[in-house]
C-alpha positions in Angstrom: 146.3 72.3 288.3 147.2 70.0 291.1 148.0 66.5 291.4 147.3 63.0 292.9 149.2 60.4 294.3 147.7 56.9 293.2 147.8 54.0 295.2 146.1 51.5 293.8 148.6 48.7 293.0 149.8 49.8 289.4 152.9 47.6 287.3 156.6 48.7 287.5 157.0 51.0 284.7 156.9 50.1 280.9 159.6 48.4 279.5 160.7 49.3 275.9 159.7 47.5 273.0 161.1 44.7 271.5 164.5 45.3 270.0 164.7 45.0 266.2 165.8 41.9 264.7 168.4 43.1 263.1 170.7 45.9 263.2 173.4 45.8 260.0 176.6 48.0 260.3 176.1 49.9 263.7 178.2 48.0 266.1 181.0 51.0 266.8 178.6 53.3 267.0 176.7 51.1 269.4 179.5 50.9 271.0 180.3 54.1 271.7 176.5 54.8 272.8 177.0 51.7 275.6 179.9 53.1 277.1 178.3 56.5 277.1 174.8 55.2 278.5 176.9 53.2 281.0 179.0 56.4 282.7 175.1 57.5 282.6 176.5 60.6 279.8 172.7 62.1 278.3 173.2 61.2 274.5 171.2 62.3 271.0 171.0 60.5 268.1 170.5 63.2 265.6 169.6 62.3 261.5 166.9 62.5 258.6 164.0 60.6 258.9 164.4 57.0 258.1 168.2 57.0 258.9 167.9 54.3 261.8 167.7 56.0 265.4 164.7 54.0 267.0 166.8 50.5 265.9 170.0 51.9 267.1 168.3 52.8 270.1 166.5 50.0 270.6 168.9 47.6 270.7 170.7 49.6 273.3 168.0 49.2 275.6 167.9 45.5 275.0 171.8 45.0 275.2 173.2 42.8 277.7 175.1 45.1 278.9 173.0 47.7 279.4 170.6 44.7 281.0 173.3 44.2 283.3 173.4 47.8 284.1 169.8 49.0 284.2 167.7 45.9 284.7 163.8 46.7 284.3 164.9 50.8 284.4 165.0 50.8 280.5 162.2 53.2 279.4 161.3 53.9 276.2 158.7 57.2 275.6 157.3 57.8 271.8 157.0 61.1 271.4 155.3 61.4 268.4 152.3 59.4 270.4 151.1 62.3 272.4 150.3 66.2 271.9 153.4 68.2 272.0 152.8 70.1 275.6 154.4 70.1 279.0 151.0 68.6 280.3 150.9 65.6 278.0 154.8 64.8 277.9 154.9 65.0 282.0 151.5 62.6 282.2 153.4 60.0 280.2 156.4 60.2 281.5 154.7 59.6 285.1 153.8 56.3 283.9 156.6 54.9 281.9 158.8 54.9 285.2 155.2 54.4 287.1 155.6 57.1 289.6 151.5 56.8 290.0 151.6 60.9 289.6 148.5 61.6 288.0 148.6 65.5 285.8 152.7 66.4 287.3 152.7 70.1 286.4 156.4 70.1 286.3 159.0 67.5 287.7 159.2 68.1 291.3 156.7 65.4 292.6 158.4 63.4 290.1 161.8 64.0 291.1 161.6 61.5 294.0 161.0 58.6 291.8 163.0 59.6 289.1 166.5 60.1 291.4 165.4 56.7 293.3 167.4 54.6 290.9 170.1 54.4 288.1 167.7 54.9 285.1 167.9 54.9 281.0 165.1 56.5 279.6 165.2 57.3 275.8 163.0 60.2 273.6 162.0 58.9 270.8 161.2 61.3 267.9 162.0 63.9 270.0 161.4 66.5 267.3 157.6 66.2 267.8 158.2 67.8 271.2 161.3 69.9 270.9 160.7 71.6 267.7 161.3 75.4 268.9 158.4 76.6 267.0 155.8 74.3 268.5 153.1 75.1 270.5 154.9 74.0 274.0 158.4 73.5 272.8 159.9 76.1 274.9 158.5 74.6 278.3 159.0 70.9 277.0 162.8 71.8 276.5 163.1 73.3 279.8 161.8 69.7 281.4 164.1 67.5 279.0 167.0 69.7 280.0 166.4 69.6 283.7 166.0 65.3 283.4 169.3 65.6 281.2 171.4 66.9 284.6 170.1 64.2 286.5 173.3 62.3 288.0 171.7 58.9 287.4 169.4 58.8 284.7 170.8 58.1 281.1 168.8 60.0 279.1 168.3 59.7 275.5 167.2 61.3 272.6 166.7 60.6 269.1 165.4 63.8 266.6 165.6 64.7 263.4 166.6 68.2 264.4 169.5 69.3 266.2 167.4 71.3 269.0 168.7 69.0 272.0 170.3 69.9 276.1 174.1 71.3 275.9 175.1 68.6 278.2 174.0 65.7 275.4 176.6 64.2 273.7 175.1 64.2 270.0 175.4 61.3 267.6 175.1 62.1 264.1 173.7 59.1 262.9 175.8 58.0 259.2 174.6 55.8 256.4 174.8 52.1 256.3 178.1 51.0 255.1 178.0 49.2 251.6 178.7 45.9 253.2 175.9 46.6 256.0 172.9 48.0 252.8 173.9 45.0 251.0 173.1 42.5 254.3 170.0 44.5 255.1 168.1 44.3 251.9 169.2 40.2 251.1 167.3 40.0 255.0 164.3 41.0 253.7 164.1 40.3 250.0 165.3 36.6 250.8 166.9 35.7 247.5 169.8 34.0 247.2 170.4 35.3 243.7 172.7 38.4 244.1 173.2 41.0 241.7 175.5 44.1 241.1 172.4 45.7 239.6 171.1 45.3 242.8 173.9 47.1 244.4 173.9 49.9 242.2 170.2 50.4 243.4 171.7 50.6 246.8 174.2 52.8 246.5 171.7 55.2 244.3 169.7 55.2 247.8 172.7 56.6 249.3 172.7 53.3 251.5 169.7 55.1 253.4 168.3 52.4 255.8 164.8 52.9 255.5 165.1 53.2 251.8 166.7 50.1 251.7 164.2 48.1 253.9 161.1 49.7 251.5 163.1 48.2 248.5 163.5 45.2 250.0 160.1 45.0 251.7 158.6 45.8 247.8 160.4 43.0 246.0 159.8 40.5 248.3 155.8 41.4 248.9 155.9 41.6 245.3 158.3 38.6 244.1 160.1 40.6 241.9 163.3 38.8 240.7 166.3 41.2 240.4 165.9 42.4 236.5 162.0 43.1 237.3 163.2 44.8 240.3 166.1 47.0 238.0 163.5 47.8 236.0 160.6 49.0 238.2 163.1 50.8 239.9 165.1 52.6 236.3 161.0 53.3 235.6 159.7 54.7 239.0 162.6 55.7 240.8 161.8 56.5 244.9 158.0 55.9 243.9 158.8 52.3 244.3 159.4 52.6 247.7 156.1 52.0 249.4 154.9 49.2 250.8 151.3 47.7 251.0 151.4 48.5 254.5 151.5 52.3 253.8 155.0 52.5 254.8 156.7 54.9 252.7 159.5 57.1 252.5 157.1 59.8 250.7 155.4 59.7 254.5 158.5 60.0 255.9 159.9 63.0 254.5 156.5 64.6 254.4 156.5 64.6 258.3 159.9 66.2 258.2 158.5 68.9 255.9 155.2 69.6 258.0 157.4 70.4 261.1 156.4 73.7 262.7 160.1 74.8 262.3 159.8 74.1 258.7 156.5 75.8 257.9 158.1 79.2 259.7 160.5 79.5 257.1 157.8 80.3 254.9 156.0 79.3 250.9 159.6 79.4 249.3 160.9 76.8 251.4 160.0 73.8 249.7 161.1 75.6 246.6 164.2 76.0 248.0 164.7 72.0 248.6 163.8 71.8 245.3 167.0 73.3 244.4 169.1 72.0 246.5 167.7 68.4 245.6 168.5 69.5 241.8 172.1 69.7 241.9 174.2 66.6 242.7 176.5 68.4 244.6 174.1 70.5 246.7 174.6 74.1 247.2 178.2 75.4 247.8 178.4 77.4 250.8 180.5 79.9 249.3 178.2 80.6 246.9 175.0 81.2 248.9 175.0 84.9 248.4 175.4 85.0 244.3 173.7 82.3 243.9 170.4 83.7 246.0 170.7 87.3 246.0 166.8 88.1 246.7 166.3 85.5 249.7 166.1 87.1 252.5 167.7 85.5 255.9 169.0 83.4 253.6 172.0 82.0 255.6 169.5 81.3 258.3 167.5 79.4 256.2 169.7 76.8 255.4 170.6 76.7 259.0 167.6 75.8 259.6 167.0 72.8 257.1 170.2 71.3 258.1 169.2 71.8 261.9 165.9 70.0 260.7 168.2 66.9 259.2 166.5 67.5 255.5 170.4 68.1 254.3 173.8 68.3 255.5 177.6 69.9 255.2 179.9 68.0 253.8 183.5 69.6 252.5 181.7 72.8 252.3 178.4 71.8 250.6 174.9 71.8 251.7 173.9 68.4 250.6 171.0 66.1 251.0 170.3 62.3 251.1 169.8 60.3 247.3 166.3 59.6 248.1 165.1 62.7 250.0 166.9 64.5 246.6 165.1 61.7 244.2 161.5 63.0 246.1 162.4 66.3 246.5 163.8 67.1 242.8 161.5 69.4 240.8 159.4 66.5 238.0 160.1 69.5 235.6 162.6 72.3 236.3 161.2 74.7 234.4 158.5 75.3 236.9 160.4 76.0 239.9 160.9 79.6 239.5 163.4 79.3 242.0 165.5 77.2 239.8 165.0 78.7 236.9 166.3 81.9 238.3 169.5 80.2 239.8 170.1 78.7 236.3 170.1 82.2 235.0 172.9 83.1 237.3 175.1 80.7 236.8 174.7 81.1 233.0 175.3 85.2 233.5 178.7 83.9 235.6 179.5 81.4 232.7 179.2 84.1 230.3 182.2 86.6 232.0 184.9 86.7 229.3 188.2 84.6 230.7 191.6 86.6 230.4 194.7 85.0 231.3 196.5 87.9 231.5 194.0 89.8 233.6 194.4 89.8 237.2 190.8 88.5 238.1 191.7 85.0 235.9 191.7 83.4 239.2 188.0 84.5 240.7 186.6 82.3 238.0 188.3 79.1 239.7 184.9 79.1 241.2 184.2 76.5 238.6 186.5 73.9 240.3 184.2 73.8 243.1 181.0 73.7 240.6 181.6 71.6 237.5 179.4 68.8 238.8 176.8 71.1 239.0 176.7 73.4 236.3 177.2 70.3 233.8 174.2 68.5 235.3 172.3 72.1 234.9 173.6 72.4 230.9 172.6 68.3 230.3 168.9 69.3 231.9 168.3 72.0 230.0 169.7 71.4 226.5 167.9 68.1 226.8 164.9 70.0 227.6 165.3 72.2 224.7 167.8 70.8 221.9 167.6 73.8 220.0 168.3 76.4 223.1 171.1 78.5 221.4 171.4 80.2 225.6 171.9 76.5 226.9 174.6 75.9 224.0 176.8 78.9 224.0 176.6 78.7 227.9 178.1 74.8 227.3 180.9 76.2 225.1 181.9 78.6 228.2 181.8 76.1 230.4 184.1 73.9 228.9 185.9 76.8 228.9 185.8 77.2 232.1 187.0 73.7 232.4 190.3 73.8 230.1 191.9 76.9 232.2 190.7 75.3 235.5 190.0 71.9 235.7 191.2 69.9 232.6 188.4 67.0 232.7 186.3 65.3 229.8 182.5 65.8 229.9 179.6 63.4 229.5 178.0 66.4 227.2 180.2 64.9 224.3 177.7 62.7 222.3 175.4 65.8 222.9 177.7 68.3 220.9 178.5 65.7 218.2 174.9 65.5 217.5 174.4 68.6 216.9 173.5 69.6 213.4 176.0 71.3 211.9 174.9 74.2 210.9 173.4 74.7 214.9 174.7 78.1 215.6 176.6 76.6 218.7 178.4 73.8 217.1 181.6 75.0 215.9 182.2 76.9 219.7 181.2 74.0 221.4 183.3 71.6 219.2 186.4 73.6 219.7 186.1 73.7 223.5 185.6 69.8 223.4 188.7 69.6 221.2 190.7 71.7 223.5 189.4 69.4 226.3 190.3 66.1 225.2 194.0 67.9 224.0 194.3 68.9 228.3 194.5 65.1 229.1 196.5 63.6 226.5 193.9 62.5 223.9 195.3 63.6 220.6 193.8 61.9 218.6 190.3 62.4 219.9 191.3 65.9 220.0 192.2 66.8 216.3 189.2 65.1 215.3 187.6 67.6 217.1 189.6 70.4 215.6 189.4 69.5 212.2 185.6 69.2 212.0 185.5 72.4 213.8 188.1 73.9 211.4 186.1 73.0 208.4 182.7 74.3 209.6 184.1 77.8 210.1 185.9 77.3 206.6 182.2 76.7 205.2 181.0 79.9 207.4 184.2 82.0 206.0 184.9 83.2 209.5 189.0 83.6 208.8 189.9 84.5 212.3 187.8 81.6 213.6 190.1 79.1 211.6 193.0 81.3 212.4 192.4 80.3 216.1 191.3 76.8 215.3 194.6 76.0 213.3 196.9 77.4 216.0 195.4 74.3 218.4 196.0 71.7 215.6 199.6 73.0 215.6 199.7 71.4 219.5 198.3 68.2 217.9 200.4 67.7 215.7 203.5 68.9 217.6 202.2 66.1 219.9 201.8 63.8 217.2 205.4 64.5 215.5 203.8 66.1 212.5 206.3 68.7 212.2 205.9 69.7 208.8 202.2 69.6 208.7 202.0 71.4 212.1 204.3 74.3 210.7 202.7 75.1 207.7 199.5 75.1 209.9 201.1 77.8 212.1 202.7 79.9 208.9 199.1 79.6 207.5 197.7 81.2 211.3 200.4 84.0 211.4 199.3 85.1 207.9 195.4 85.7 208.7 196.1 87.4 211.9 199.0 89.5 210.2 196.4 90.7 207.5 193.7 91.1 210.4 196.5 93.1 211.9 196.1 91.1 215.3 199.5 91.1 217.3 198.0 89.0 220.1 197.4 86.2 217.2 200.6 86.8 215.8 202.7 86.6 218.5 201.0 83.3 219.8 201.2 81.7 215.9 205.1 82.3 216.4 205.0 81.0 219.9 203.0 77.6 218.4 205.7 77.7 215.7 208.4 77.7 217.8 206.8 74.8 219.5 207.2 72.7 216.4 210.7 73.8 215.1 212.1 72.7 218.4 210.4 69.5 218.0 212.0 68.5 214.8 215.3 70.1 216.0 215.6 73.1 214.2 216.6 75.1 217.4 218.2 78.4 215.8 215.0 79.0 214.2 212.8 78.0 217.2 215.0 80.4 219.1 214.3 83.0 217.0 210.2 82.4 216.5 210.0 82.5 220.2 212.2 85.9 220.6 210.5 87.7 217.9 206.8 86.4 219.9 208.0 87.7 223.0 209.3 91.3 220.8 206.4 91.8 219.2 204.4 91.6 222.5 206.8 93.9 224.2 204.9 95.9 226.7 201.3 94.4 225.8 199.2 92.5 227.6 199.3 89.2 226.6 201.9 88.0 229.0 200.6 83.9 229.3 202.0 83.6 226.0 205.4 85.2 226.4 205.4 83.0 229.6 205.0 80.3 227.3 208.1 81.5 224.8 210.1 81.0 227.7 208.9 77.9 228.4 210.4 77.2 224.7 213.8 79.2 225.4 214.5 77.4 228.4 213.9 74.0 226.8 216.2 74.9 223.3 219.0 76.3 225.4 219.2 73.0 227.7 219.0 70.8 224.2 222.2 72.9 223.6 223.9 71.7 226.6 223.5 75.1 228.0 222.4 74.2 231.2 222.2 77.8 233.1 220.7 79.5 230.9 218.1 77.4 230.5 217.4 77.3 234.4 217.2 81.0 234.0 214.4 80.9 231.2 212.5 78.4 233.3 212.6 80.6 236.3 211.8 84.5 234.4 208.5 81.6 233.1 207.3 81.4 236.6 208.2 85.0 237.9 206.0 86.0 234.9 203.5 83.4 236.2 203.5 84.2 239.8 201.3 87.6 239.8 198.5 85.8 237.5 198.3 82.4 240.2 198.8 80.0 236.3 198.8 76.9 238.5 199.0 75.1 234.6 202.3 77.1 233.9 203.8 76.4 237.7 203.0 73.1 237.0 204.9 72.6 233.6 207.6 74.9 234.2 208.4 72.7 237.6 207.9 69.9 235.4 210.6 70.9 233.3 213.3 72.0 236.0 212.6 68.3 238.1 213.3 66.8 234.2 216.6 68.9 233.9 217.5 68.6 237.2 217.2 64.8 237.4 219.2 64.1 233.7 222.0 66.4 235.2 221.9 64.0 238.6 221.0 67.2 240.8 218.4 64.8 242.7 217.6 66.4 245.6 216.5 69.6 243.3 214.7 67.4 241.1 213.2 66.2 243.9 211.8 69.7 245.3 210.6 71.1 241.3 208.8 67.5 240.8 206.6 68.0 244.1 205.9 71.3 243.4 204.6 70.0 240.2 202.8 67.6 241.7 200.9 70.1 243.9 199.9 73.0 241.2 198.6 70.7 239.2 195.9 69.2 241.5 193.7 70.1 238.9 195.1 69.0 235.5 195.4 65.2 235.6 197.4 64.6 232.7 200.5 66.8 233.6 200.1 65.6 237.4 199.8 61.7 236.0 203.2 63.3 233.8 205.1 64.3 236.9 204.3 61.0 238.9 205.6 59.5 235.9 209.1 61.0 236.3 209.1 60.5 240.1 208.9 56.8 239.3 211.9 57.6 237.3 213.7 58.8 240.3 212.6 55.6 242.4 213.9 53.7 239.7 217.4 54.9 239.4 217.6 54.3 243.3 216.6 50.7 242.6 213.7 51.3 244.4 211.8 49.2 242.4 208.7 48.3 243.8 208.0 52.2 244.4 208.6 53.2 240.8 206.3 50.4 239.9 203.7 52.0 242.2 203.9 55.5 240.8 204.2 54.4 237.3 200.9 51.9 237.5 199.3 55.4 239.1 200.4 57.5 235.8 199.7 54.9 233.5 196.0 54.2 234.9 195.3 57.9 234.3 196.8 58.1 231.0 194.5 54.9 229.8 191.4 56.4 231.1 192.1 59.7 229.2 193.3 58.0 225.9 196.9 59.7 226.2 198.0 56.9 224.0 201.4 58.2 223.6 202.5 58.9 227.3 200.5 55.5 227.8 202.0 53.6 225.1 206.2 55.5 226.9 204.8 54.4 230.6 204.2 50.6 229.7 207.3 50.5 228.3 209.0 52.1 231.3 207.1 49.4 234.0 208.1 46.4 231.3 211.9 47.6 232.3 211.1 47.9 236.0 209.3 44.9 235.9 212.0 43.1 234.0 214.9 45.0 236.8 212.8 43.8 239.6 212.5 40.1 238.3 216.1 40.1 237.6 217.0 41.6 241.3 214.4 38.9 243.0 215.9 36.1 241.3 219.3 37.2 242.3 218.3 37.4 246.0 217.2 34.3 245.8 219.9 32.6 244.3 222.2 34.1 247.4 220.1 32.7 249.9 220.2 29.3 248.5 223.6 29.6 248.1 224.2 30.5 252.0 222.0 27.8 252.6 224.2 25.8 250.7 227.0 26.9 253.1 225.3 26.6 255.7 224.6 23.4 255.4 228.3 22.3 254.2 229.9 24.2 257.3 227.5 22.3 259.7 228.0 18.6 257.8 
């Protein structure tokens, strides 16, 4: 095919249309595009549909600067306007800079008019012509690439997929800043009546800008006021968002999902999105291969969706956008095969047996990673079926899971308490719940826990059950000063496992013991409950819980002033730790060497264990709000005020929201004498400056 040169007068190029009217939260970024557009550097705006690239590029074109720099030689080419061939994008490009070429075959007789003048020239929904599985995408990219090494044209791109020239400096376009969501939808809705419901909406949309003008387009069309908007929205979710227009973001992601790149992955993919719209925290990288052991090209695959903007990585998850997730979410999990399937293996993973004194402890720290997800999978599908003795026992592992690697409450609580009692599950799940509220400080919350669970296996006669229960309330009530209580508890635990013939059980009732005989001061016999623990387990297993005896040893010997020694019993804790990675027992044994380091005035040692506290337990907030605790102490004995004040607000904040009423009830007390030395110390300052005022004045008079 040849072509013709017109020359009939024709008009000089099309200008872009208009800019938007507004454009909330983009300035840096606009920035940055100006200066790059301006040192004519090829640029891509690359993000999910709806995201805001045609208004960020947009008002580029129609920016004084970029006025100033380009004049009329702004051009603006919709790409989504035209079919995706060379023929078609060449024929349209000919007339947006009017270079009166009628059917170019390729760029040369275009190249004289295009390299005649500096030039922007922006690609708008470039995806509809780049897509690498389209028709004519090949031969369409090799045109855009050539206009990209033009040395004075800008050239622009906005896509939805990452497919763009090397030489293009690519924008991932962000969501809308709080502040920015918030000014967008008041624009449109026009109501001066704020609300934090409102807000919450927004930030439920992830902030997404197109979301956010469909919400605010809906309520204003449809005058809602702000609780009939809540409660449309709390009814329909992202079905709310379409407009009388047909706008809608349904449309929106639908043209992402009819992409020819898309359809190549093949039936399962929308499946697959599914999934990954399922789970609040995406898909862990790192978990791909367990997690989806029969799909094939797998890692390419998600590639792919990420390269077509339907999700993104962040911290090492494959995540997608609230509302594209709120679309894309299966109505009814249980028929997406796919997810059923994936539920299955994280059950089968929940369901591994955890040993603290096994070597392979630590591959199950997997669950630090997961929580989120698994718990959101577990409230799903036990709300889907209450009665689901899998969905239960799998809860009770999880929480599990939880207590050896990430010591958290769970929003499954009222769940478990409402089970009936004699639910199979119940007295498992109970105790798991108990142990997890005992991790962050709540005692009391804890051996309510424990005692209901202690009294259902009494009803069940399961004697080792109570055996392990009891051994737990002995913590509680350790915790609580209910020494006596607590040691006829553990005396009542030694005895079952003695006549179960259980050395394991045993050896930890001493331990337990031990616990509470120190506690009321009775440290010959604590001594000796701990030794005979650690004899008795004497070339076993069960070394966590001679780790622990230790724990004990080291503590008695330094209440005897015997300082050493109990250094050494501290240490031969965390040797015995070290081959099993027990970031809890690093943690407290740390803990316990910063605490006798800093009461013998050996600061800079206390100094070293209480940081190393600090970092091993990353994961167990109330011993890491503990250890901030006792670095306020050190602040304070420096009569660094303000900065003990800091750390100790930061421990007591995370001991009120667990309910650790006693180390919150010690840690109030603690910043009312700061607060009291810091008064004291301020009013004393001031009362010398008057004074050389004072001086001052009388030297001068």
């Amino acid at each position: 095919m040849g072509f013709t040169i017109l020359h009939s007068h024709s008009p000089l190029g099309e200008l872009p249309p208009p800019r938007p009217r507004a454009c909330f939260g983009r300035d840096e970024l606009i920035e940055k595009i100006l200066d790059f557009a301006e040192d004519l550097t090829p640029i891509a705006l690359i993000g999910a549909g709806g995201i805001g690239k045609t208004s960020i590029a947009l008002t580029v074109l129609h920016h004084d600067r970029i006025k100033q720099r380009f004049g009329d030689n702004r051009r603006f080419i919709r790409c989504d306007q035209f079919p995706a061939s060379r023929t078609h994008f060449l024929a349209r490009l000919s007339k947006v800079i009017d270079a009166e070429v009628e059917n170019p075959e390729d760029l040369t007789p275009l190249r004289p008019f295009l390299s005649s003048t500096d030039m922007i020239l922006f690609l708008d929904n470039a995806e509809s012509i780049l897509d690498p599985q389209g028709a004519g995408g090949r031969e369409i990219y090799e045109v855009v690439e050539e206009l990209s090494r033009f040395d004075n044209i800008c050239l622009g791109i906005t896509s939805r997929i990452s497919t763009i020239p090397p030489d293009c400096e690519a924008l991932e376009i962000p969501t809308l800043s709080v502040e920015a969501a918030h000014n967008a939808f008041y624009r449109i809705y026009k109501n001066d009546e704020q609300s934090d419901l409102v807000d919450k909406i927004l930030e439920q949309l992830d902030f997404h800008p197109l979301s956010v003008t469909l919400l605010g387009t809906v309520a204003y069309h449809n005058k809602w006021d702000n609780d009939r908007l809540t409660r449309e929205w709390e009814m329909h979710r992202t079905r709310v968002l379409r407009t009388e227009h047909n706008e809608s973001l349904a449309a929106t992601i639908e043209l992402s999902l009819a992409s020819p790149m898309f359809c190549e992955l093949g039936p399962d993919a929308r499946d697959l999105l599914g999934v990954i719209a399922f789970f609040p925290q995406g898909i862990d990288k790192n978990n791909i291969d367990w997690l989806f052991p029969t799909l094939t090209n797998r890692m390419n695959i998600f590639d792919k969706i990420c390269t077509l903007s339907l999700t993104y990585r962040s911290n090492g998850f494959v995540m997608m956008l609230a509302p594209l997730r709120d679309y894309l979410c299966p109505k009814d999990p249980t028929l997406s095969p796919l997810l059923c399937t994936i539920k299955n293996h994280y059950f089968r993973r929940l369901s591994v047996s955890i040993d603290p004194d096994r070597p392979d402890f630590k591959e199950a720290q997997w669950i630090r990673s997961e929580d989120v997800n698994v718990e959101h999978l577990l409230d799903v599908f036990t709300t889907i079926d209450a009665n689901s003795s899998e969905a239960w026992a799998t809860c009770a592992q999880f929480m599990r899971h939880l207590y050896w690697y990430k010591k958290r409450l769970v929003m499954l609580e009222p769940k478990i308490e409402g089970l009936p009692d004699d639910h199979p599950s119940k007295p498992h799940c109970l105790f798991w719940l108990a142990q997890l509220f005992l991790s962050v400080g709540n005692v009391v919350r804890s051996k309510q826990h424990f005692l209901h669970t202690l009294k259902l296996w009494r009803e069940l006669g399961d004697n080792f059950q109570v055996a392990e229960v009891l051994r737990f309330i002995c913590v509680v009530n350790e915790t609580l000063g209910l020494y006596e209580e607590g040691i006829q508890q553990a005396r009542e635990a030694f005895g079952i496992y003695n006549r179960c013939r259980n050395i394991g059980g045993q050896a930890s009732s001493l331990q337990r013991l031990a616990w509470l005989l120190y506690g009321d001061n009775q440290l010959d016999v604590a001594e000796e409950a701990a030794s005979q623990a650690i004899e008795l387990l004497s070339g076993k297993r069960e070394r966590f819980t001679v780790c622990l005896c230790y724990r004990i040893l080291g503590k008695s010997f330094y209440s005897r002033g015997e300082t050493e020694k109990a250094i050494d019993h501290f240490e031969t804790a965390l040797r015995i730790a070290s081959p099993f990675n027990w970031h809890s027992q690093f943690a407290r044994n740390n803990y316990e060497l910063a605490d006798l380091f800093f009461k013998e005035g050996r600061f800079d040692e206390a100094h070293a264990s209480v940081e190393r506290a600090k970092s091993y337990a990353i994961h167990d907030p109330h011993y890491l709000a503990r250890a901030v605790r006792l670095q306020a102490e050190f602040w304070y004995r420096q009569g660094k005020f303000e900065e003990a004040r800091s750390e100790a607000l930061r421990a007591a904040d995370v001991f009120e929201r667990f309910g650790a009423a006693k180390d919150l009830e010690e840690c109030r007390a603690f910043l009312r004498d700061i607060e009291g030395k810091w008064e004291t110390r301020l009013s004393l300052v001031s009362s010398w400056k008057h004074y050389y005022f004072l001086c001052v004045l009388t030297l001068h008079s």
